[in-house]
C-alpha positions in Angstrom: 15.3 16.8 -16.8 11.5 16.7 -16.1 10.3 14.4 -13.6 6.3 13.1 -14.3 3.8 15.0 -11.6 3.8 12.7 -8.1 0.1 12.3 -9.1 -2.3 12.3 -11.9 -4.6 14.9 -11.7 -6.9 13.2 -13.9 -7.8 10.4 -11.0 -9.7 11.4 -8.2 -10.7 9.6 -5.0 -14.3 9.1 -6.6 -12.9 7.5 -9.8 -10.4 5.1 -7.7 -12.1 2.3 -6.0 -10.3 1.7 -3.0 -8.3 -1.4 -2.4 -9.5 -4.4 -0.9 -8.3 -5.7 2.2 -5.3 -7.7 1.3 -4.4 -9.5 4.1 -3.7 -8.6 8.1 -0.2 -7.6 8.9 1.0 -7.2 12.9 4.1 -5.6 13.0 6.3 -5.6 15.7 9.4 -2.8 16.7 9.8 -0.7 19.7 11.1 2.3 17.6 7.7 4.4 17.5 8.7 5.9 14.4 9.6 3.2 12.4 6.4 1.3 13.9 4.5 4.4 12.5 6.3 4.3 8.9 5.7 0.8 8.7 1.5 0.6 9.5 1.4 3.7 7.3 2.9 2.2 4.2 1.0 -1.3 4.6 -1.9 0.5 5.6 -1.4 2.4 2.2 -0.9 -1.0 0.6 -4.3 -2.1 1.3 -3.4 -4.3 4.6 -5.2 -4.5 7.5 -1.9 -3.6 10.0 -1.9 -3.8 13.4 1.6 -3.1 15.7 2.8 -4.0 18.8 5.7 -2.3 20.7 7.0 -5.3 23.0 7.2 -8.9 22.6 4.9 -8.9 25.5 2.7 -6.9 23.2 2.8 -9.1 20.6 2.1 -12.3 22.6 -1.5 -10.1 23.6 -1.8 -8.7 20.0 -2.2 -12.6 18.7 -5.0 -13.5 21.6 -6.5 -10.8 20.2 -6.5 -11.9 16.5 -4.0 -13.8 14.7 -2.5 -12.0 11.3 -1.5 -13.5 8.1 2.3 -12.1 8.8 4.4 -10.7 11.7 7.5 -8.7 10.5 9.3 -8.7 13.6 12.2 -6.9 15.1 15.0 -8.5 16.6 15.9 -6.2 19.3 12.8 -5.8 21.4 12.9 -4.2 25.2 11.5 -7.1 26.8 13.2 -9.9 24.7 15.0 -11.2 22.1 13.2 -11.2 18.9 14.8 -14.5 18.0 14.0 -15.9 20.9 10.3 -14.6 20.2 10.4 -15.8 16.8 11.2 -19.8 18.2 8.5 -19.1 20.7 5.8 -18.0 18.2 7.4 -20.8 15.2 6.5 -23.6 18.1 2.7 -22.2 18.5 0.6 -24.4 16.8 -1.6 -21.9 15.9 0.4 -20.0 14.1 2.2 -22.8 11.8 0.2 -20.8 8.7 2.2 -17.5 9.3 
């Protein structure tokens, strides 16, 4: 069996526009690898990612800017991700996320 090439050699990166920002993305696990898989692959996707390694983290992360999605972990260091999750579901600001 003959598997296609990963690529086409026939695109280039001049020939392929790049992709438009598709939305912003803060994603939040204290596993440093997976956190580093994870902004890769959206990144790759064409979202703007940011991460955050504690819920504390997170809680900065949306001063800072809030994001059209938070994929959140449940077992943070510093608290329960549910818990986080209720906390950031009865923020106002964030009702659109």
């Amino acid at each position: 069996m003959q598997f296609p090439p990963a690529e086409d050699p026939t695109l280039s990166a001049a020939k392929t526009p790049p992709l438009a920002c598709r939305g912003r993305v803060l994603l939040v696990d204290d596993d440093n690898a997976l956190r580093e898989i994870g902004l890769t692959v959206l990144q790759d996707a064409g979202f703007e990612a940011t991460s955050a390694a504690t819920g504390g983290d997170c809680l900065h992360a949306l001063q800072e800017r809030l994001p059209d999605l938070i994929l959140l972990d449940i077992n943070l260091p510093d608290m329960d991700g549910r818990d986080l999750c209720r906390q950031l579901k009865a923020d106002t600001r964030l009702l659109g996320i």
